[in-house]
C-alpha positions in Angstrom: -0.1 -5.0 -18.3 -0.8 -3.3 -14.8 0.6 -4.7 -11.8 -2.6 -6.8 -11.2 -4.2 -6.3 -14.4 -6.9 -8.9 -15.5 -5.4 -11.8 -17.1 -7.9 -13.7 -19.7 -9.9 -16.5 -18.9 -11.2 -18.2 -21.7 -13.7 -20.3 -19.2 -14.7 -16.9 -18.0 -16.0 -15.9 -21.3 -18.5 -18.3 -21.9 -22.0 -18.2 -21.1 -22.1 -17.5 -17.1 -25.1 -19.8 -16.7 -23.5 -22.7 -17.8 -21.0 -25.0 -15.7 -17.7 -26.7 -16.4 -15.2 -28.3 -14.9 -12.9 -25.6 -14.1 -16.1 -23.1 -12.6 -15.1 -21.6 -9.2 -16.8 -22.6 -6.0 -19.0 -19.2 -6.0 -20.5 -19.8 -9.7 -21.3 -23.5 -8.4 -23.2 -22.1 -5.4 -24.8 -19.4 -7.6 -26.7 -22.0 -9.1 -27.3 -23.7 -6.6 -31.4 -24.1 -5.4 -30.2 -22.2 -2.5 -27.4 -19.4 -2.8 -28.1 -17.3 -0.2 -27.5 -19.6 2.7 -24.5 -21.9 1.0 -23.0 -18.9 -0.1 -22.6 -16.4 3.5 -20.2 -19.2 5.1 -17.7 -19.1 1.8 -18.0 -15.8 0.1 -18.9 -13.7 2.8 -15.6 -15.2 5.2 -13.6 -15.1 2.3 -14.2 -11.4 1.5 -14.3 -10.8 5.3 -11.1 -11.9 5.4 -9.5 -9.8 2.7 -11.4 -6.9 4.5 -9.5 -7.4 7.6 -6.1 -7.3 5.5 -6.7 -4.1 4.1 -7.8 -2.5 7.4 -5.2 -4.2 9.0 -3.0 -2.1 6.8 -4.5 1.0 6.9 -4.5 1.1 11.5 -1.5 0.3 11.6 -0.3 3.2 10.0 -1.1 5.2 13.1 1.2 5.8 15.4 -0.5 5.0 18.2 -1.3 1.8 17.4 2.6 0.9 16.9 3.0 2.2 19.9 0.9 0.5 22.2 2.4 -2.6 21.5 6.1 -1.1 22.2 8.8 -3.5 21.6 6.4 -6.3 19.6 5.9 -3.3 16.7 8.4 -4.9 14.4 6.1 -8.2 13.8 3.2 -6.3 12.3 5.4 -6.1 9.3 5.6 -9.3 8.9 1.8 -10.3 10.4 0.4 -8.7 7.5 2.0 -10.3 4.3 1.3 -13.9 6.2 -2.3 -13.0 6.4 -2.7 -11.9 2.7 -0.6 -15.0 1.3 -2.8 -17.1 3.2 -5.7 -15.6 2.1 -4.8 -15.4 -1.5 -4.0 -19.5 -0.9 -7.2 -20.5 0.6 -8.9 -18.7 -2.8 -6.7 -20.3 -5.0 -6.9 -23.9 -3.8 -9.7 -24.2 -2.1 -12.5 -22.3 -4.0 -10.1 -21.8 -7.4 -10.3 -18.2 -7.7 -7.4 -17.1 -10.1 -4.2 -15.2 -9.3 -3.8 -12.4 -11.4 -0.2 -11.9 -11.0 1.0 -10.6 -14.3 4.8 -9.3 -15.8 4.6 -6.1 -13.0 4.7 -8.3 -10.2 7.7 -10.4 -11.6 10.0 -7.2 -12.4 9.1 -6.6 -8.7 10.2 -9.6 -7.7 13.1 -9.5 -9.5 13.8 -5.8 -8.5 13.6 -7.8 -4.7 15.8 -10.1 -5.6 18.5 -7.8 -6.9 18.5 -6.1 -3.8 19.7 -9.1 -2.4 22.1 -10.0 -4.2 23.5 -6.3 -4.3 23.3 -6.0 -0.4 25.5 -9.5 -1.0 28.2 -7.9 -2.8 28.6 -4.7 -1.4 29.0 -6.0 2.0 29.9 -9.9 2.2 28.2 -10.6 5.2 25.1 -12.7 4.5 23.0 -12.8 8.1 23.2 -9.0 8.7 22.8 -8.3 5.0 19.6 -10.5 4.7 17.9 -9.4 7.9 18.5 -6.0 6.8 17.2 -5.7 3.6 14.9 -8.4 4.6 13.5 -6.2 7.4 12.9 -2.9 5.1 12.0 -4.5 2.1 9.3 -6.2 3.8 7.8 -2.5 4.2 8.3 -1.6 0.9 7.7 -4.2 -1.2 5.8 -7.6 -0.1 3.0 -6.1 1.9 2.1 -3.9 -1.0 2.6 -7.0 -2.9 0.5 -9.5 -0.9 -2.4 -6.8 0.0 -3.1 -6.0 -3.7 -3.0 -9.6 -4.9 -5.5 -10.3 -1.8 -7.7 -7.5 -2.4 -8.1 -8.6 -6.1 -9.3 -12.1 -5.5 -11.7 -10.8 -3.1 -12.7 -8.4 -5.8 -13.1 -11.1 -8.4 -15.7 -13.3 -5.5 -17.6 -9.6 -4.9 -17.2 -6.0 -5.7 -19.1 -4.6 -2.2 -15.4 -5.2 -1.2 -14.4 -1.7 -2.8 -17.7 0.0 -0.8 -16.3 -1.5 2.8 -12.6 -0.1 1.9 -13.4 2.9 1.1 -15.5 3.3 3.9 -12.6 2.3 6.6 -10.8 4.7 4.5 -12.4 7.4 4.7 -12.8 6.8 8.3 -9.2 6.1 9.5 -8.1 9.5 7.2 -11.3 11.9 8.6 -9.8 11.0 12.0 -6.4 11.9 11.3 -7.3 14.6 9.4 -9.3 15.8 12.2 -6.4 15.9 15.0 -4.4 17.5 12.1 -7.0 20.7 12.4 -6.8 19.8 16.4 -3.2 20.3 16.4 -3.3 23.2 14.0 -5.5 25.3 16.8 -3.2 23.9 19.2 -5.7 21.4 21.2 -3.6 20.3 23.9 -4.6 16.4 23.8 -4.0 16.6 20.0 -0.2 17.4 20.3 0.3 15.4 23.3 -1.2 12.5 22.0 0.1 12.5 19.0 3.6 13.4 18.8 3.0 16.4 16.3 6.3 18.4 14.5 7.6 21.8 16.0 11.3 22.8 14.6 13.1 26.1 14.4 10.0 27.6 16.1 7.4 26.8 13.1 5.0 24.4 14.1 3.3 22.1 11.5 1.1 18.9 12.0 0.9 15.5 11.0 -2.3 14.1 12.8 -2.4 10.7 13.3 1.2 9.7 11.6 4.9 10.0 12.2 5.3 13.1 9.6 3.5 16.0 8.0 4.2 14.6 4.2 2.0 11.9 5.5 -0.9 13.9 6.7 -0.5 15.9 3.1 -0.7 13.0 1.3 -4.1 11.6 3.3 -5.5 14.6 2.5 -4.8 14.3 -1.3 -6.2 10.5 -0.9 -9.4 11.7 1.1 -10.0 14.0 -2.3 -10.1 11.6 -4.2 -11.5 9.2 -2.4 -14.9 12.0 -2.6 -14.3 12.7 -5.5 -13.6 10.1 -8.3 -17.0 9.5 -9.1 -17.0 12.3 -11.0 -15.6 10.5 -13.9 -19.1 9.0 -13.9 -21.8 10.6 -12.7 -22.1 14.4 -11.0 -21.2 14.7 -7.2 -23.2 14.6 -4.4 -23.1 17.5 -2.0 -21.7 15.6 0.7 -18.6 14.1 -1.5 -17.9 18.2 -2.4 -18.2 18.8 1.3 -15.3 15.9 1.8 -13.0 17.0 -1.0 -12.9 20.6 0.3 -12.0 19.1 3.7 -9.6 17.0 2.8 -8.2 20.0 0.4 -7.8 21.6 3.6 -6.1 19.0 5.5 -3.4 18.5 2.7 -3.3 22.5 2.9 -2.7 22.6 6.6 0.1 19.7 6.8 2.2 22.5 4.9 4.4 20.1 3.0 4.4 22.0 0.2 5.9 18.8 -1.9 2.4 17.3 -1.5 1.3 20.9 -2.9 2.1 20.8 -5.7 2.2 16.9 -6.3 -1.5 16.3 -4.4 -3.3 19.8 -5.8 -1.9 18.9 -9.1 -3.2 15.6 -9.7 -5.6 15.4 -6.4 -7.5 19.0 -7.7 -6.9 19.5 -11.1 -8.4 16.9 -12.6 -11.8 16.8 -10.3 -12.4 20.2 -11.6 -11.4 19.3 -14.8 -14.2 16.7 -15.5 -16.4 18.7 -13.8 -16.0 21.7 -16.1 -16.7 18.8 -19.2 -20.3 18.5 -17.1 -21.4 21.3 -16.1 -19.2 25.0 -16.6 -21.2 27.1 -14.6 -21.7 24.3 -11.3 -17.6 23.6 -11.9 -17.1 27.7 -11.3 -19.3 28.2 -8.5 -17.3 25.1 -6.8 -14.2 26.0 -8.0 -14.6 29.8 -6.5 -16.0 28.1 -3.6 -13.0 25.8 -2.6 -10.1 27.8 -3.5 -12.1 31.0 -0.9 -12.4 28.1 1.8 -8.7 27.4 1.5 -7.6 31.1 1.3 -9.9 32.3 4.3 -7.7 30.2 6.8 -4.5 31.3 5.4 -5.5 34.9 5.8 -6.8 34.6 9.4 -4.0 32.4 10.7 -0.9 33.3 8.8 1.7 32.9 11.3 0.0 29.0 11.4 1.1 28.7 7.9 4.5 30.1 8.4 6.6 27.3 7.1 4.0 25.8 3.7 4.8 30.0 2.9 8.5 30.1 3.0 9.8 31.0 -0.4 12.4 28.2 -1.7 15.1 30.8 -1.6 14.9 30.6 2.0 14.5 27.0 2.8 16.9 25.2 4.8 15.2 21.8 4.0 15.9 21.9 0.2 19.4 23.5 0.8 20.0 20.4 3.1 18.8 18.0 0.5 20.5 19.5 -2.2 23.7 18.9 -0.3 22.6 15.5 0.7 22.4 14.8 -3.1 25.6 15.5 -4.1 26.8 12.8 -2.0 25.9 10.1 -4.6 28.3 11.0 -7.1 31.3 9.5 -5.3 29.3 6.4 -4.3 28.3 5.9 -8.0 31.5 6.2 -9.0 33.1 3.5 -6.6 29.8 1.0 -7.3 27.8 2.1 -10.2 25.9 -1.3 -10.6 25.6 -2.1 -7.4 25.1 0.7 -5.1 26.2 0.1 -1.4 23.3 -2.3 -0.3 19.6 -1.6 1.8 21.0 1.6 3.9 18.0 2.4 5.9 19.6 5.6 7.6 19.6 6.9 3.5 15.8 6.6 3.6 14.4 7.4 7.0 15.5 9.8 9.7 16.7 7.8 13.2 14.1 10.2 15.4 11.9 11.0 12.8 9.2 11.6 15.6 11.0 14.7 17.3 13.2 16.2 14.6 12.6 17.2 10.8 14.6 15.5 7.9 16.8 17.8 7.5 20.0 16.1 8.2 22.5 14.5 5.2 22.2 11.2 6.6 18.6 11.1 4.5 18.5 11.8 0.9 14.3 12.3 0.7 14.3 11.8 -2.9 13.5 8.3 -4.0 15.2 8.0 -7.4 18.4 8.8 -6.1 17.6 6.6 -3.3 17.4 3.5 -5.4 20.1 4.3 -7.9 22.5 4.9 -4.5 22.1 1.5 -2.9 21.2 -0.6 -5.6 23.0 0.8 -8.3 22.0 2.1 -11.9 20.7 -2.4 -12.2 17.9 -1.2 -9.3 17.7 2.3 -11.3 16.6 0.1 -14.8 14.3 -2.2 -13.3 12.5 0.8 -11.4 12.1 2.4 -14.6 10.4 -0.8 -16.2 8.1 -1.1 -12.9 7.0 2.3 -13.2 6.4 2.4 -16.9 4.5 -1.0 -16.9 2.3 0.7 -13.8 2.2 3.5 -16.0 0.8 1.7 -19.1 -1.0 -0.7 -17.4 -3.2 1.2 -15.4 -4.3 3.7 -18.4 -5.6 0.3 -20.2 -7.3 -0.8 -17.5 -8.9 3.0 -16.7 -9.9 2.8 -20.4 -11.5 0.1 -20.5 -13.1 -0.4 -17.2 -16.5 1.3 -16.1 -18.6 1.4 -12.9 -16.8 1.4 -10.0 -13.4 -0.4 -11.1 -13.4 2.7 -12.9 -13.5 5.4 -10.2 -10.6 3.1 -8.3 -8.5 2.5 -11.8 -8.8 6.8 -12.1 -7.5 7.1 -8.2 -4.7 4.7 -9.0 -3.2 6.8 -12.0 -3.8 9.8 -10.2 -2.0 8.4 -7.4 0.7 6.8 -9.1 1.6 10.5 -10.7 1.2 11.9 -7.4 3.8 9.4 -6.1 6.4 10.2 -9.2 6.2 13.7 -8.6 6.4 13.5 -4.8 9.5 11.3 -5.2 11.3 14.4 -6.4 11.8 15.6 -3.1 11.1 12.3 -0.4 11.2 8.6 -0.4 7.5 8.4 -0.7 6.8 4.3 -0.7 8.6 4.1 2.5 6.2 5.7 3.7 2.9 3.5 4.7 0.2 5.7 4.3 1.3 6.2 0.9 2.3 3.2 -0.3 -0.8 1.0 1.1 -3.4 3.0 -0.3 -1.7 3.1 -4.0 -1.7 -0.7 -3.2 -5.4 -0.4 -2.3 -6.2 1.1 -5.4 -4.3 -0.8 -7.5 -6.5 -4.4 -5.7 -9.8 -3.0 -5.6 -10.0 -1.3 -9.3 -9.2 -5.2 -10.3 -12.3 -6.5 -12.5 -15.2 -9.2 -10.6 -15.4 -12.0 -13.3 -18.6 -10.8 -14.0 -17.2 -7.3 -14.7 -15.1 -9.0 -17.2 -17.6 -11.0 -19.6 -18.6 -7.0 -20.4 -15.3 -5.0 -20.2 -14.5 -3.6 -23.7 -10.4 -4.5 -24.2 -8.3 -1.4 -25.4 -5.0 -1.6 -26.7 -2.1 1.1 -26.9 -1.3 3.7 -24.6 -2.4 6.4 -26.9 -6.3 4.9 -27.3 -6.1 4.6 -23.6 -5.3 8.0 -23.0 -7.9 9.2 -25.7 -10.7 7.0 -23.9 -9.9 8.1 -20.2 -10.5 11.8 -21.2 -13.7 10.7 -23.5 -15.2 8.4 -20.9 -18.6 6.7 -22.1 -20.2 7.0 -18.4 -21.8 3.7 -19.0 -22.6 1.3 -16.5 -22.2 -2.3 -16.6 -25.3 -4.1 -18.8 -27.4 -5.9 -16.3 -28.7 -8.9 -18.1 -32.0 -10.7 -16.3 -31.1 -13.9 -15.0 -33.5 -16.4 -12.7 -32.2 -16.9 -9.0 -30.6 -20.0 -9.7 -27.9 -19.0 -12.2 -27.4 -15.4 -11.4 -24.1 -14.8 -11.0 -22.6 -14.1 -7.4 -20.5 -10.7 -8.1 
């Protein structure tokens, strides 16, 4: 029902030892007399190869990167999607590894296609139209597409995938989140290399991207990248050590839409399952965290000037709020359609040197779509969203091990995302919408992982199992070295 949710294979659910005709490459050449050297040259490249898309997609989200290769920038947008659909290709046809593309993907596709064909009617010119939405969309929608699908076939060959993600990860956001704190104590290099935001006199950073909501929302995504193995098994003292420093780093980008959207579902539920373990541990780490967050805040106040404005006097939300009220004429003249891919509605011209605070940008994504694609790209959003919704609560509830922890970070994400849309455009965004898309690929079942997973069905059950998790792990049955299955 999710996005990328596993789709049944009857031939998957026989007995793994045995071989038929329709058996992928990697279960031939796990029973093979010699796995280990037949296999590097074809799993191993394979999965290399997805790993390389998704860290692809996770440097080139820093600014820097873009940068350095000036006028060119605009091709990684389309380098990326070309990798992953020829990755996903070479599983499918040469080593027969399924695509798992289920009803999600289609409504997005659909939801693509409308855009089209709105952009077509609003403004009845076809070449600018297409290269238009063709040239935004491919941000928004087909990388996230083509990533997931590839990082869910490389999930099905082997799940040490998930381990080397979240590793680059956890990497690429430490360093970021580390010139944020550079540019909070203003570290010269920090702000120079990094183009960092100062308007109306209250400075704020964004570390290694182009905004602070982005730097908030790596620090929610660092949280629970430490921190969803709670859902299993207790936390090592170095994962605590993590989520309290990525806490701070979505503290210090003082977007304080990300406050209430990351703390919310980033914090709260962390401390929530760790209260179901242990009451006493949970308030010692509870008191802990919320001290090391206050401390700075109290020693560095004029630092934290702007995440401490009070809404009455916020000249962001006033702007916004008069931003919104230009949809109502716009609805009015095209309700269905909307007025076509307007990219000046979703991102700022000089976002690098100047807040979005201007009319031009309407920073909140639901009135985004329903303004240029009509209440048509309003409906199918809805039915995306609720099929994400419901489809990754089945797959949480039913999943253990590590799928799991990654099916936990993308439901936590996802909310995150609905909540942050309230007040920007959030998927637009790359940081954001590539690691929902990395969740959403790697918490994807190995077919292994399947022949065990116990199938849940309606939303409610799913709900009542994610909050009554078994904490099982995957039955490991003994098997000889020439049929043990590869994943």
């Amino acid at each position: 029902m999710g996005i990328f949710s596993p789709a049944p294979y009857p031939h998957r659910r026989q007995d793994p030892t045995l071989t038929t005709g329709t058996d992928s490459v990697f279960e031939k050449i796990a029973r093979s007399k010699d796995p280990a050297n037949r296999m590097y040259s074809s799993k191993k490249g394979l999965m290399l190869w997805g790993l390389f898309n998704a860290v692809f997609a996770i440097l080139f989200t820093i600014v820097k990167l873009r940068g350095f290769i000036g006028g060119f920038a605009w091709t990684i947008d389309f380098v990326l999607p070309v990798s992953c659909l020829l990755h996903v290709m070479s599983g499918a046809l040469l080593f027969k590894l399924p695509i798992r593309f289920t009803i999600t993907g289609f409504v997005c596709i659909v939801f693509y296609a409308w855009m089209l064909v709105s952009g077509l009617l609003v403004n009845h010119d076809i070449g600018r139209t297409l290269l238009n939405t063709m040239g935004w969309q491919t941000i928004f929608l087909l990388n996230y597409i083509t990533l997931a699908l590839s990082l869910d076939q490389t999930v099905y060959c082997g799940p040490e995938i998930r381990t080397w993600v979240k590793r680059a990860l956890l990497i690429v956001m430490g360093i970021s989140g580390l010139v944020g704190v550079a540019q909070l104590l203003g570290v010269g290099f920090a702000r120079r290399f990094f183009e960092s935001m100062d308007n109306t006199g209250m400075f704020r950073p964004n570390g290694a991207t182009d905004y602070p909501s982005q730097l908030g929302f790596q620090g929610f995504a660092g949280m629970l990248l430490c921190a969803a193995p709670i859902i299993r098994r207790d936390l090592k003292w170095i994962e605590w050590l993590g989520f309290g420093f990525f806490g701070m780093v979505l503290l210090i980008a003082q977007y304080r839409s990300m406050y209430y959207a990351g703390f919310l579902t980033g914090f709260v539920p962390i401390m929530v399952f760790q209260f179901k373990r242990n009451k006493t541990t949970g308030m010692v780490i509870l008191m802990t965290i919320i001290s090391a967050l206050i401390i700075p805040i109290i020693l560095f106040p004029k630092k934290f000037e702007y995440g401490l404005r009070p809404a009455t006097n916020d000249p962001a939300l006033m702007a916004r709020q008069q931003s919104w009220r230009q949809i109502e004429p716009i609805l009015s003249v095209r309700p269905w359609t909307g007025i076509g891919a307007d990219p000046n509605l979703m991102l700022s011209a000089q976002i690098t040197a100047t807040d979005k605070w201007s009319s031009t940008s309407l920073d909140n994504f639901y009135f985004m779509v329903v303004t240029c694609f009509g209440y048509t790209g309003a409906i199918l959003t809805a039915i995306i969203l609720l099929l994400l919704l419901g489809g990754i609560s089945m797959r949480l509830a039913q999943s253990e091990g590590e799928a799991k922890e990654w099916s936990f970070m993308s439901l936590m994400c996802l909310i995150c995302i609905l909540l942050f849309s309230l007040t920007g455009n959030t998927l637009v965004y790359q940081p954001v919408g590539f690691f929902f898309t990395c969740c959403l690929g790697l918490s994807s079942l190995t077919w292994r992982e399947e022949l065990s997973v116990s199938k849940v069905t309606g939303i409610l059950v799913s709900i009542r199992r994610i909050f009554s998790p078994s904490h099982k792990a995957y039955p490991r049955q003994p098997q000889s070295r020439s049929t043990r299955p590869i994943s």
